[in-house]
C-alpha positions as CSV (number, residue, x, y, z in Angstrom):
1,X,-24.4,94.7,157.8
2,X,-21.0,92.6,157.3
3,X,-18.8,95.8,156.8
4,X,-20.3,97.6,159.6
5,X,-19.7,94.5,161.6
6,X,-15.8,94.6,160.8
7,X,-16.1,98.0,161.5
8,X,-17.2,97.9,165.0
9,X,-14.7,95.2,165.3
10,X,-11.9,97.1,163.8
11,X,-12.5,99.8,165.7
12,X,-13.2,97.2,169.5
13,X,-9.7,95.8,168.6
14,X,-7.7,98.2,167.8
15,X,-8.3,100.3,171.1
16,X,-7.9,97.7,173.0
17,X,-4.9,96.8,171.3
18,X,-4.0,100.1,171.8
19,X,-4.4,100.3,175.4
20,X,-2.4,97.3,176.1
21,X,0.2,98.1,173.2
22,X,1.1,101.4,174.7
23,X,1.9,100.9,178.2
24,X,3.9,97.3,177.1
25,X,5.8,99.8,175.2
26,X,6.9,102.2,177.4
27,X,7.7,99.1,180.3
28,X,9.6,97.8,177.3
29,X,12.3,100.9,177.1
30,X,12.4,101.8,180.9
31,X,12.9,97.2,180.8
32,X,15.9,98.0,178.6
33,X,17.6,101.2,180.2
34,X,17.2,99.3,184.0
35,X,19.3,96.6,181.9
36,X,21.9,99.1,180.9
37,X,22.1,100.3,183.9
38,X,22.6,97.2,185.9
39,X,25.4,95.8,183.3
40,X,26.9,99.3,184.3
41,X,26.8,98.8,188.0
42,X,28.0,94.7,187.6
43,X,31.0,96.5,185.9
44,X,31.7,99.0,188.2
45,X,31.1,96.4,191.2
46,X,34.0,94.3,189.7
47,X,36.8,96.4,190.1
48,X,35.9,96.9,193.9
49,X,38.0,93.8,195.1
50,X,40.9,94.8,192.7
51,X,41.2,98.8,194.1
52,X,41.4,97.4,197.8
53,X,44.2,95.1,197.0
54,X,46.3,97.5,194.7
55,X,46.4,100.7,193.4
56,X,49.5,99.8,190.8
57,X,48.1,101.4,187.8
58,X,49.3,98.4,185.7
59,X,47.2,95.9,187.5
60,X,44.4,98.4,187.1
61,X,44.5,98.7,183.9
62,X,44.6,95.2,183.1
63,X,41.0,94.7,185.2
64,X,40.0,97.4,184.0
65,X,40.0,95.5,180.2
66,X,39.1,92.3,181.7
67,X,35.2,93.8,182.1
68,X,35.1,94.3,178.6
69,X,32.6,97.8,179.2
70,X,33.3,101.4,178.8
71,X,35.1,101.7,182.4
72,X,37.6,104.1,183.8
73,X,39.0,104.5,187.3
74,X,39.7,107.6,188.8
75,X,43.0,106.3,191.5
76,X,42.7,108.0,195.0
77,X,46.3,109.4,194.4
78,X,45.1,111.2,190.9
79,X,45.2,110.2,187.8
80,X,42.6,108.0,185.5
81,X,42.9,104.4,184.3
82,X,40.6,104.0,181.1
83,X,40.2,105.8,178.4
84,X,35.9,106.4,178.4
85,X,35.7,109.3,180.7
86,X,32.8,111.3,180.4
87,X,31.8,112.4,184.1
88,X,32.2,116.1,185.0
89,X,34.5,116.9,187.7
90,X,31.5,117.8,189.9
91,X,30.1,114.4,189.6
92,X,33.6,113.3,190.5
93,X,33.7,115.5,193.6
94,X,30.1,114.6,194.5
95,X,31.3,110.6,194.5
96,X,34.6,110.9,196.6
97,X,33.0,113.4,199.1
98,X,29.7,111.5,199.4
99,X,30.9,108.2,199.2
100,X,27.6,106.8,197.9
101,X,27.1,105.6,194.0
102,X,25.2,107.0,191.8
103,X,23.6,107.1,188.3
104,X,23.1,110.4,185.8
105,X,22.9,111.6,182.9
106,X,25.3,112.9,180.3
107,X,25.4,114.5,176.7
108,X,25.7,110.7,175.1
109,X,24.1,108.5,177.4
110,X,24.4,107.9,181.1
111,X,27.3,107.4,183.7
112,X,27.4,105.2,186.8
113,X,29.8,106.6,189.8
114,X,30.7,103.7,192.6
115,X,33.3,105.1,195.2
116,X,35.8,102.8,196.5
117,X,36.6,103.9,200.2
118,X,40.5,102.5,200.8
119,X,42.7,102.9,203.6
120,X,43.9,106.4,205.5
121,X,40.4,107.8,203.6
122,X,41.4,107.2,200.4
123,X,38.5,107.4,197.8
124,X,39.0,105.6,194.4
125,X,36.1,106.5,191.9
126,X,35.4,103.6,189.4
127,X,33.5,105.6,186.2
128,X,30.9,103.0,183.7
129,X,29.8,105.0,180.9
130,X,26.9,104.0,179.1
131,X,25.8,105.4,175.7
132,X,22.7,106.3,174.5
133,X,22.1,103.4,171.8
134,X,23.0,100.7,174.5
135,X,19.9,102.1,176.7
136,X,17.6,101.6,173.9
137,X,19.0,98.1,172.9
138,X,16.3,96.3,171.6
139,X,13.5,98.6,172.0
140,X,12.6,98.5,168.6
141,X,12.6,94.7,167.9
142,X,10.4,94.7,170.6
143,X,8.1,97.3,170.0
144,X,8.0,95.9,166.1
145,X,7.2,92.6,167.4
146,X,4.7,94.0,169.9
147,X,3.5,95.7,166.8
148,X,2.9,92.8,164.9
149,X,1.4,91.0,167.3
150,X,-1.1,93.8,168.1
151,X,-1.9,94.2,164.0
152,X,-2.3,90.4,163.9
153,X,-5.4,90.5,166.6
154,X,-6.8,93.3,165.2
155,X,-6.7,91.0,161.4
156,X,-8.3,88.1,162.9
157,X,-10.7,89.7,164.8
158,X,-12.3,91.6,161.6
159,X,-11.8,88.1,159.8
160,X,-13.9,86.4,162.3
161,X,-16.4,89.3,162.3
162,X,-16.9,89.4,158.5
163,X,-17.1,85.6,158.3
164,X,-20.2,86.2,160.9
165,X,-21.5,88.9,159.1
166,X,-21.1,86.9,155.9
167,X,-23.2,84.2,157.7
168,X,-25.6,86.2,158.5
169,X,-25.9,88.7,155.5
170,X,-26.6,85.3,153.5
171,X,-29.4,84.3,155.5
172,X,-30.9,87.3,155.3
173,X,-30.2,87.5,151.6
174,X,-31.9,84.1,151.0
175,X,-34.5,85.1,153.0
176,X,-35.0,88.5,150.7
177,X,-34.4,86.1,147.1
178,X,-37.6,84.5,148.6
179,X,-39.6,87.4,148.9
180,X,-39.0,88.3,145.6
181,X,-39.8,85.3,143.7
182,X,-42.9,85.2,146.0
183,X,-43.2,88.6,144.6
184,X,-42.9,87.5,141.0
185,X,-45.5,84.7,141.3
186,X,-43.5,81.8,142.1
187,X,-46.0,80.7,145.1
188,X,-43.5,77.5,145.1
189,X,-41.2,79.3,146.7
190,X,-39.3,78.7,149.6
191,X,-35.5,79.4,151.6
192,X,-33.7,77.1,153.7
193,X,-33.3,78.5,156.8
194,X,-30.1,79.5,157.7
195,X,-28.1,81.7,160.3
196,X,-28.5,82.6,164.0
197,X,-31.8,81.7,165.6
198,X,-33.5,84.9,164.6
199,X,-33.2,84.3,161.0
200,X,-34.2,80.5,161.4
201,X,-37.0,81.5,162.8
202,X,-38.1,84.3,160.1
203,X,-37.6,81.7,157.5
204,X,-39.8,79.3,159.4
205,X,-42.4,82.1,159.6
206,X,-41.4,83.3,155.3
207,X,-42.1,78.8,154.8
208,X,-45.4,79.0,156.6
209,X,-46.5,81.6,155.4
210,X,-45.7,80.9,151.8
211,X,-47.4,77.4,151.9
212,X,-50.1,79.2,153.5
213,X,-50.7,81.6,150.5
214,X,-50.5,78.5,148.1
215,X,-53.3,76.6,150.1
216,X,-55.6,79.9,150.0
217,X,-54.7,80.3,146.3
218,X,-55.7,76.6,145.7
219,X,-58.7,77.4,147.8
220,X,-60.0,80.5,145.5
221,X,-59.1,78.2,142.4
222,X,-61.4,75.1,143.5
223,X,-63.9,77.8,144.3
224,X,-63.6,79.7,141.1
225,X,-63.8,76.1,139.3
226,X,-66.8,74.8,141.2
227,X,-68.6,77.5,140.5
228,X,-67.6,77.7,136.6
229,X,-69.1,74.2,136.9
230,X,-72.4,75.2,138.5
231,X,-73.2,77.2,135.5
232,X,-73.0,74.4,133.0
233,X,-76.6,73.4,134.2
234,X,-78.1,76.8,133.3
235,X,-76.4,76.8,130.5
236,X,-77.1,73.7,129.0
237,X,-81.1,74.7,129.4
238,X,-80.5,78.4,127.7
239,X,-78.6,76.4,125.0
240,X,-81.7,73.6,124.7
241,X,-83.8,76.8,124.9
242,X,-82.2,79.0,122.1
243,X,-82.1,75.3,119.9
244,X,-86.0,76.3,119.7
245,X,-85.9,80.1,118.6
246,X,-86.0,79.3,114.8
247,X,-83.8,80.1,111.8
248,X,-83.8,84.1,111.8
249,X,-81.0,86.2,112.4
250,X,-81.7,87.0,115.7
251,X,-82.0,83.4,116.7
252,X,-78.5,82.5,115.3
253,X,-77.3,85.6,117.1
254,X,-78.5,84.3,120.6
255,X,-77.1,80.7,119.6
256,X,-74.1,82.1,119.1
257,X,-73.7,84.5,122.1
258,X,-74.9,81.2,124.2
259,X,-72.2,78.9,123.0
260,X,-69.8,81.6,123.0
261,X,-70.6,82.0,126.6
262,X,-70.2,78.3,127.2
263,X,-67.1,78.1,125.6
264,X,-65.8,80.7,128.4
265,X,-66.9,78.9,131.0
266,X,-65.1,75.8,130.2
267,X,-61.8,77.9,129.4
268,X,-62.8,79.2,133.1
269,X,-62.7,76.1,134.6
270,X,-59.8,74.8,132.4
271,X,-57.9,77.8,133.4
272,X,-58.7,77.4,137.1
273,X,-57.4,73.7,136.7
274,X,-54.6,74.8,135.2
275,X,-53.4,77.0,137.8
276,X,-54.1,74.2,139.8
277,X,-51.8,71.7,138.9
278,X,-49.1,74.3,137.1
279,X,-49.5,77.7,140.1
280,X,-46.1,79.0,138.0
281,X,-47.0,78.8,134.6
282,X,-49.5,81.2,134.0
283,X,-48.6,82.8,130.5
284,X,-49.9,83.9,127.2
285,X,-49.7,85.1,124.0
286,X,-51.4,88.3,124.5
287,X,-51.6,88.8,120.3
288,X,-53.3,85.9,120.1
289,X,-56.2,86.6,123.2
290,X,-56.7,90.2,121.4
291,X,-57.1,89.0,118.0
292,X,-59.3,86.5,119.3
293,X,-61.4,89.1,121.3
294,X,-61.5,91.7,118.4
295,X,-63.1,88.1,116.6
296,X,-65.9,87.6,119.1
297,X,-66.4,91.5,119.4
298,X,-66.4,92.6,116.2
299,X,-70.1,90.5,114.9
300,X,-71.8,92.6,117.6
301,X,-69.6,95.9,116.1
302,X,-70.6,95.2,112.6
303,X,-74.4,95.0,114.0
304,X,-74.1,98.3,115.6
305,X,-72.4,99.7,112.5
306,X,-69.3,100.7,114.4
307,X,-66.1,101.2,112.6
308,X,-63.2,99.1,114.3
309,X,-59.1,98.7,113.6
310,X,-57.0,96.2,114.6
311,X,-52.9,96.4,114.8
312,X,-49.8,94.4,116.4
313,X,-50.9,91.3,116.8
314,X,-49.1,89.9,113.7
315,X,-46.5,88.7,116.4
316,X,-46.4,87.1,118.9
317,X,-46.3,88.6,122.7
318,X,-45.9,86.9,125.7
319,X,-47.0,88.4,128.7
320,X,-47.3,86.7,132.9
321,X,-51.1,86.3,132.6
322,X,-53.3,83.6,132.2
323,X,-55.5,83.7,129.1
324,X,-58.6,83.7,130.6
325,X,-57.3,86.7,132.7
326,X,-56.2,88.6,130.0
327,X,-59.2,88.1,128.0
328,X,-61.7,89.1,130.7
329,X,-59.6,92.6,130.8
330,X,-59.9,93.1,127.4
331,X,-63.8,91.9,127.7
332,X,-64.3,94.8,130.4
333,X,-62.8,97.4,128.2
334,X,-64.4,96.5,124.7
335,X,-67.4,96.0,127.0
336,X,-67.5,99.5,128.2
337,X,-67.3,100.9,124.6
338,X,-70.5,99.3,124.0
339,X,-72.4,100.2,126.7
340,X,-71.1,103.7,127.3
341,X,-71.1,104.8,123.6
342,X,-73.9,105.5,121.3
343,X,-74.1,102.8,118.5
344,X,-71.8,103.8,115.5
345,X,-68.7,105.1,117.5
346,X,-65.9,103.3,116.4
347,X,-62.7,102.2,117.8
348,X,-59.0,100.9,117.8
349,X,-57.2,98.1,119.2
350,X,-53.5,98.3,118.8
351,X,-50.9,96.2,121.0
352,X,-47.4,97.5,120.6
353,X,-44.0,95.9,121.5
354,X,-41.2,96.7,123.7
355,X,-38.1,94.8,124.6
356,X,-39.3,94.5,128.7
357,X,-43.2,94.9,128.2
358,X,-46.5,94.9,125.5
359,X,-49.2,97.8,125.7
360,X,-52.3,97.4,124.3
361,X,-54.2,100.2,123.5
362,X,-58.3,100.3,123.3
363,X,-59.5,103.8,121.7
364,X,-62.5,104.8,120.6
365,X,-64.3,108.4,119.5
366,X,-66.8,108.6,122.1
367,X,-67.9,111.2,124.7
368,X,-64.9,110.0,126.5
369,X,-65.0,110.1,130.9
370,X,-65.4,113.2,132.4
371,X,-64.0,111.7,136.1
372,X,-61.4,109.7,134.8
373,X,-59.7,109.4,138.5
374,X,-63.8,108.4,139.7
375,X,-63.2,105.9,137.1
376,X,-60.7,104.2,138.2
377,X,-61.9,103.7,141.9
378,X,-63.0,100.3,142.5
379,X,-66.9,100.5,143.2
380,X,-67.4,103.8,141.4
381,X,-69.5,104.1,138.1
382,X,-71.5,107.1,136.6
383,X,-73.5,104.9,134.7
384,X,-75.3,103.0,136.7
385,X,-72.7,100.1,136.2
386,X,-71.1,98.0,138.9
387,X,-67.6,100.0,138.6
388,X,-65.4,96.8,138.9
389,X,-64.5,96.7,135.0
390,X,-61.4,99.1,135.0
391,X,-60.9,97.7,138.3
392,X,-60.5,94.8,136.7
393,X,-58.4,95.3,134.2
394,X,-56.2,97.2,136.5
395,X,-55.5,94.6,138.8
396,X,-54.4,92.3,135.9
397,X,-52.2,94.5,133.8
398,X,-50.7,95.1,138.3
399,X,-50.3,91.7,138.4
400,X,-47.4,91.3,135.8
401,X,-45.7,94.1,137.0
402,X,-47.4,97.0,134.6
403,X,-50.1,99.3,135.2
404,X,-53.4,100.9,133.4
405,X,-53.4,104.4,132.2
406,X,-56.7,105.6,131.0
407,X,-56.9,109.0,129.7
408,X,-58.5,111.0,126.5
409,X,-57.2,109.6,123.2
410,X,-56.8,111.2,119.8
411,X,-59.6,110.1,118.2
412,X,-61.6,112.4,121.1
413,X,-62.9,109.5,123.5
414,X,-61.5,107.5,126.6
415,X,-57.8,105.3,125.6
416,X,-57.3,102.6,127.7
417,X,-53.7,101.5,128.0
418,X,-53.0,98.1,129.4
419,X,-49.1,98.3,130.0
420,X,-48.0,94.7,130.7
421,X,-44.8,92.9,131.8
422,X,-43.3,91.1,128.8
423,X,-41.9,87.6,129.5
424,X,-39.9,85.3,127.3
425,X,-41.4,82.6,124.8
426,X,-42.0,79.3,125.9
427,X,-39.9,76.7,124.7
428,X,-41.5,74.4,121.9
């Protein structure tokens, strides 16, 4: 926007610099030949008074160098006073029989004829030459200066016009920073508004809109929390409850899938809370959450007799994702391998990393998914399921700037890539 700005302004200027440049031009030269001219005719006018008093050729002479010009008097008797002759004798006949003056052209410049009518019809021609550089005198200082003047509008009007466009191309520019962090997650931000009214008023509108998104995000959190919350009274009696089972291994199995669930919900509500008071600083360690997940998982793998693999997370892997987020992709994924697959299929976990992003890969030597795209669509199962799992998981691995890929694996099944943003390590 602020070079085609000076553009159009270049271009405004400079033809109408153009249209006023070219006529002052020409009025400039024709300005400077009518000067020549006239100096010409004051000349000739001068010797007037001096060829009705005497025609001694001395005293002619001797005016004739007092005008200090390109003179010469053709006497009535014959003969020529003055050496700058350049009239043709037909000019010269044209004066004395006419006896009007007159200006024209010659090979080096012009010539001025004023007849002098004496006594007994005498006619005394007085000649004023004027040469070609004397009728341009000037012309070209002027039209430089003209020039000059002409380039300096034209400069200043594109200066003004870029520092308008600069104006505005930085409001906009601010305006589009905003939309980006907003983009990136940072729901605390805003722009300044800047520039003409238009833009004021679409960073009024971007402020608004943004604080408006924070409140509803706020909202969903509380919610989210309250809920998590609401389930602590359930719990607590399934957790009573199961404290009455016994001592077999079944009953320590449902103790430990019920505090395992009740540690989830507090991590719910603590991550809820979190995003509460810190809405930017959703982050984890994403080797951590899947080590941690392969943990819970792998009791209810050994159960089943299903041979599992775990690789990558020796290091650490930061990722723009809230651990309970992450977790409940992963939980969706491992969760599908155990409902969809017969008991003994095993499976792989392996998180890989990249300089801009991690990608965790779940595997496993099933039957695999015979509509993978039917799969993916929000809603959609073929087993009787709610379809919002990969859905899910989708959304989150979106949400950091990645994507899920889900296609058949080596080991024969369904792989489940989760390719996620990678993000720097905290400090401390």
């Amino acid at each position: 926007m602020r070079k085609s700005l000076a553009l159009v302004s270049l271009a405004v200027t400079s033809m109408v610099a153009l249209a006023f440049l070219i006529p002052l031009a020409l009025v400039v030269r024709q300005l400077a030949e009518n000067r020549a001219l006239a100096d010409a005719e004051r000349q000739a006018g001068a010797l007037t008074p001096v060829l009705v008093i005497t025609a001694d050729p001395a005293t002619v002479e001797q005016a004739v160098a007092s005008t200090g010009g390109r003179v010469a008097v053709h006497l009535a008797e014959g003969g020529v006073v003055g050496s700058e002759v350049k009239s043709t004798a037909a000019q010269l006949r044209t004066a004395r029989e006419d006896g009007r003056a007159f200006s024209e052209a010659v090979p080096d410049g012009w010539v001025h004829m004023q007849p002098v009518v004496l006594d007994r019809g005498r006619v005394a021609v007085v000649e004023a030459f004027v040469p070609e550089d004397e009728l341009s005198r000037g012309v070209t200082a002027a039209w430089l200066a003209l020039s000059g003047v002409a380039l300096s509008l034209v400069l200043a009007s594109v200066l003004v016009a870029d520092r308008l466009g600069a104006r505005v191309v930085k409001a906009a520019k601010a305006l589009a920073d905003g939309a980006r962090r907003m983009e990136q997650g940072e729901l605390a931000s805003r722009v300044t508004p800047t520039g003409p009214p238009e833009l004021l008023d679409a960073a009024g509108a971007f402020n608004r809109m943004a604080d408006r998104i924070g409140q509803l995000m706020a909202a969903e959190r509380e919610v989210l929390a309250d809920l998590s919350h609401r389930l602590r009274t359930p719990l607590t009696a399934l957790r009573l409850d199961s404290e009455t089972l016994g001592a077999d291994n079944n009953a320590n199995r449902v103790r430990q899938a019920v505090h395992a669930l009740e540690r989830e919900v507090n991590e719910l509500i603590r991550a809820a809370r979190r995003e509460l008071d810190d809405p930017a600083g959703g982050r984890c360690d994403a080797a951590q959450v899947v080590h941690d997940r392969l943990v819970f998982w792998s009791a209810l793998a050994d159960d089943q007799q299903r041979r599992w693999n775990m690789r990558g997370t020796e290091r650490s892997a930061f990722v723009p994702l809230t651990r309970t987020d992450l977790a409940a992709a992963m939980d969706v994924v491992l969760g599908n391998i155990f409902r969809h697959t017969p008991e003994g299929v095993g499976f792989v976990v392996a998180l890989f990393h990249q300089p801009d992003r991690v990608v965790i890969v779940i595997e496993d030597a099933g039957p695999g998914i015979a509509d993978l795209e039917a799969a993916l669509r929000r809603g959609s199962s073929s087993a009787g399921s709610t379809g919002l799992g990969l859905d899910i998981a989708r959304r989150a691995a979106e949400s950091t700037g990645g994507s899920l890929v889900v296609d058949r694996g080596p080991l024969g099944g369904t792989r489940v890539q989760l390719r996620l943003t990678r993000v720097p390590e905290p400090p401390g």
